[in-house]
Every structure is written in C-alpha cells, then in structure tokens.
C-alpha positions as CSV (number, residue, x, y, z in Angstrom):
1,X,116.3,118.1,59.6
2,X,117.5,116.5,62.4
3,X,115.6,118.3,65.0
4,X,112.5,116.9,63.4
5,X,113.9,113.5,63.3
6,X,114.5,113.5,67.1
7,X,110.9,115.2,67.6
8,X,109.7,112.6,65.6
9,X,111.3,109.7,67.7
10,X,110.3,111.3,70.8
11,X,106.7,111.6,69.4
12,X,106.4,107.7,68.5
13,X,107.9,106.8,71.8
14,X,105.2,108.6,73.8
15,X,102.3,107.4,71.5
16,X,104.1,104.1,72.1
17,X,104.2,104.3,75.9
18,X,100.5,105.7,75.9
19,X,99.2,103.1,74.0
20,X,101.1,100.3,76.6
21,X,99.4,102.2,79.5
22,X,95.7,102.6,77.8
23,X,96.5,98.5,77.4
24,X,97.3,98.2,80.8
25,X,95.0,100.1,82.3
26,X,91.9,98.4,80.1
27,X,93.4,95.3,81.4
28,X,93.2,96.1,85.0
29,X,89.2,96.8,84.6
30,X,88.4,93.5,82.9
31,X,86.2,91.0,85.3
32,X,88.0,88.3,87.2
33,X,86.9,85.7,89.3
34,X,89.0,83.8,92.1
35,X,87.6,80.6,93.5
36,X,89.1,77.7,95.2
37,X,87.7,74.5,94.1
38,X,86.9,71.6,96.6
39,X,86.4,67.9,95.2
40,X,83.1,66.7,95.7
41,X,83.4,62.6,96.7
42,X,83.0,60.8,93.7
43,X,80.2,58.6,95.0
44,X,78.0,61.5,95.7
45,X,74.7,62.2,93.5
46,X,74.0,65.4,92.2
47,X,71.3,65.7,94.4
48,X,73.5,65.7,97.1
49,X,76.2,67.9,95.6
50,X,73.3,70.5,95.1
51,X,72.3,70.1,98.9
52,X,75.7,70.4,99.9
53,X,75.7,73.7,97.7
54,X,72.7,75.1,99.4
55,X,73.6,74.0,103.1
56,X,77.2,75.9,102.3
57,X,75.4,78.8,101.1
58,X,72.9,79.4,103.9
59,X,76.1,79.0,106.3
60,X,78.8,80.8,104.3
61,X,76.9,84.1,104.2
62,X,75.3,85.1,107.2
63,X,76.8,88.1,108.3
64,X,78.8,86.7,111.1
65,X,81.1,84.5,108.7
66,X,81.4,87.6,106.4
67,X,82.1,90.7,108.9
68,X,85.0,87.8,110.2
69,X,86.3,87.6,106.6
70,X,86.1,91.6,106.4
71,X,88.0,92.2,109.1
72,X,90.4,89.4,108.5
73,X,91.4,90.4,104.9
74,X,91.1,94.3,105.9
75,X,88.6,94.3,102.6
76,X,87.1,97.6,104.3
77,X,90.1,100.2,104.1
78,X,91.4,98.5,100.9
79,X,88.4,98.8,98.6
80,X,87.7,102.3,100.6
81,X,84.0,101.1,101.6
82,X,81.7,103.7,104.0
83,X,81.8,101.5,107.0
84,X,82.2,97.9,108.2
85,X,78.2,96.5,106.9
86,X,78.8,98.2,103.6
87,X,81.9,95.6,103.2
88,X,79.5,93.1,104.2
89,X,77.0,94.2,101.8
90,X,79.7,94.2,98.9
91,X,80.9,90.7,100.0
92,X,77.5,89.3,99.7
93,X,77.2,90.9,95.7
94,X,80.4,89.4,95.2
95,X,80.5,86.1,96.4
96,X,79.6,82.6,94.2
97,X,79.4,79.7,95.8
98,X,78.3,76.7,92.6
99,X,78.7,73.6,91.7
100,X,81.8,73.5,88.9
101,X,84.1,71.0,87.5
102,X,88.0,71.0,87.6
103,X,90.8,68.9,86.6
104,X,92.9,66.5,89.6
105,X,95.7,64.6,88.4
106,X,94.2,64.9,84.7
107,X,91.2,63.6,86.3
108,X,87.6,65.6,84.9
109,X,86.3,66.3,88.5
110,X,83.0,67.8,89.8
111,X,84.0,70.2,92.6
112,X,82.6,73.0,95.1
113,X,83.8,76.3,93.7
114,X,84.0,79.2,96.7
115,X,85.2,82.6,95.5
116,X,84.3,86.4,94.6
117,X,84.0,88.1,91.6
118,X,86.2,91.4,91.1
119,X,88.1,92.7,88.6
120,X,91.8,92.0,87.4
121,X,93.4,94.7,89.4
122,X,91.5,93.0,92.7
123,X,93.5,89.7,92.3
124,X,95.3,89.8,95.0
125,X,92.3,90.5,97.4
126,X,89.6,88.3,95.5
127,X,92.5,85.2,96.5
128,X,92.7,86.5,99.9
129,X,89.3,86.4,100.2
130,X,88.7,83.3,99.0
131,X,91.5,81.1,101.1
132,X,90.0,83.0,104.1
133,X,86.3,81.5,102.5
134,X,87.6,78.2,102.7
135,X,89.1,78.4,106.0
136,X,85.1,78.7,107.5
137,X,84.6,75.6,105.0
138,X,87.0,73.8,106.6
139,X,86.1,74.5,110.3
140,X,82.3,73.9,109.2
141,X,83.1,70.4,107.3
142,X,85.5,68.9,109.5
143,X,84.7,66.6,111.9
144,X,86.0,67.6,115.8
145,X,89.5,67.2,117.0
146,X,89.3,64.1,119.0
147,X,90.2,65.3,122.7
148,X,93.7,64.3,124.1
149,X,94.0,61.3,126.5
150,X,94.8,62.5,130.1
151,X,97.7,60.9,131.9
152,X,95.2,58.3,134.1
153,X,93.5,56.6,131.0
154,X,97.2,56.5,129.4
155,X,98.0,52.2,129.6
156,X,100.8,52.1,131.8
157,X,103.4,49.4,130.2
C-alpha cells in the first residue's frame, strides 16, 4: 500500500513538472514585439509625423544600415541563419517602424516606435536589436558636433 502511495506521488509530481514545462515552453513561442519609442515634438502635424515615418523608413532599411546592425548584434550565428544577406533578409521581415503612442511623465504622447517582431524566447536579441536601431536614428537625426576651437581663435584674456 505504500509502494503505491509513493508511485502515486512520484506520478503527480512528473505530470506536475510536465505540465510547468509544456507551459513554459508554449510561452517561449508566443509573438513579442520590442520597440523603442521616440517622442514626436508636440507641435508637429500628422502630416509631418507620417513624413518623418517614411523618410526613417527609406533610410533605416537599406541594406547598409541592416548588414551594420547584423554584424553588431551577431543576429547571424544566434538565430543560426545560412549566411550574412539571409540575416538581412530576416531583419527586413522583422522590422516595424510606425507611428504609436506612449505615456511620458503620465503624459498620452504620440511617438516613433523602432523595433522587431520575434517571439518571447528572442527578447533579449529583439532589445538588442532595437537599441542598436536607434543608435542609426540617432546619428541620422542629430545635428553635427560643432568642431572644437583651435588654440589661435581661443580669446586670449
């Protein structure tokens, strides 16, 4: 009798522990998306948040700014891809780029959303990729460094 209660036990705790995992694993193949959302200026009309959409969009995802982010997040060897332009190829399925709206300082916002689409178990890379995304945004949007004064045009006090 108590051979079966001990089989018994052991039989609920793997059912148990093989329902968790089935949970788990059903989990890990649900779709995510990772984005990082940039504040449009609150003067702007849609007409030229939409513009500013498409002129991202023709820029973001030429296949200079995407073999960069490939290499850079090492998205090749981590989602085991044939070669280099298949990652790009992926990339390009993947990424969004749209008009969204998010919340600043309890603030409704509209905003530039910038990110991939993946599934839970990418997380980590879709995030990667995204913050690298934004790193081209940035070096596209923001004005030049200002060059530094050489020692001559310095005022002499």
């Amino acid at each position: 009798m108590q051979r079966w209660i001990v089989l018994g036990a052991l039989l609920l705790s793997l059912l148990g522990g093989g329902l968790m995992f089935v949970y788990w694993k059903h989990h890990q193949s649900r779709p995510d998306r990772q984005w990082v959302p940039i504040p449009f200026t609150p003067d702007s009309t849609e007409a030229q948040r939409e513009k500013n959409v498409e002129d991202l969009r023709k820029a973001l995802l030429t296949d200079a700014v995407l073999t960069g982010i490939v290499r850079d997040c090492g998205i090749e060897w981590k989602w085991k891809l044939a070669s280099e332009q298949a990652a790009v190829e992926e990339l390009k399925q993947r990424v969004f780029i749209e008009r969204g709206e998010s919340v600043f300082r309890g603030i409704p916002t509209a905003t530039l959303n910038i990110g991939f689409k993946g599934t839970v178990a990418e997380q980590p890379e879709l995030k990667a990729l995204a913050e690298r995304m934004i790193a081209d945004v940035q070096r596209l949007v923001a004005p030049p460094a200002p060059a530094p004064a050489s020692a001559s045009s310095m005022p002499k006090f």
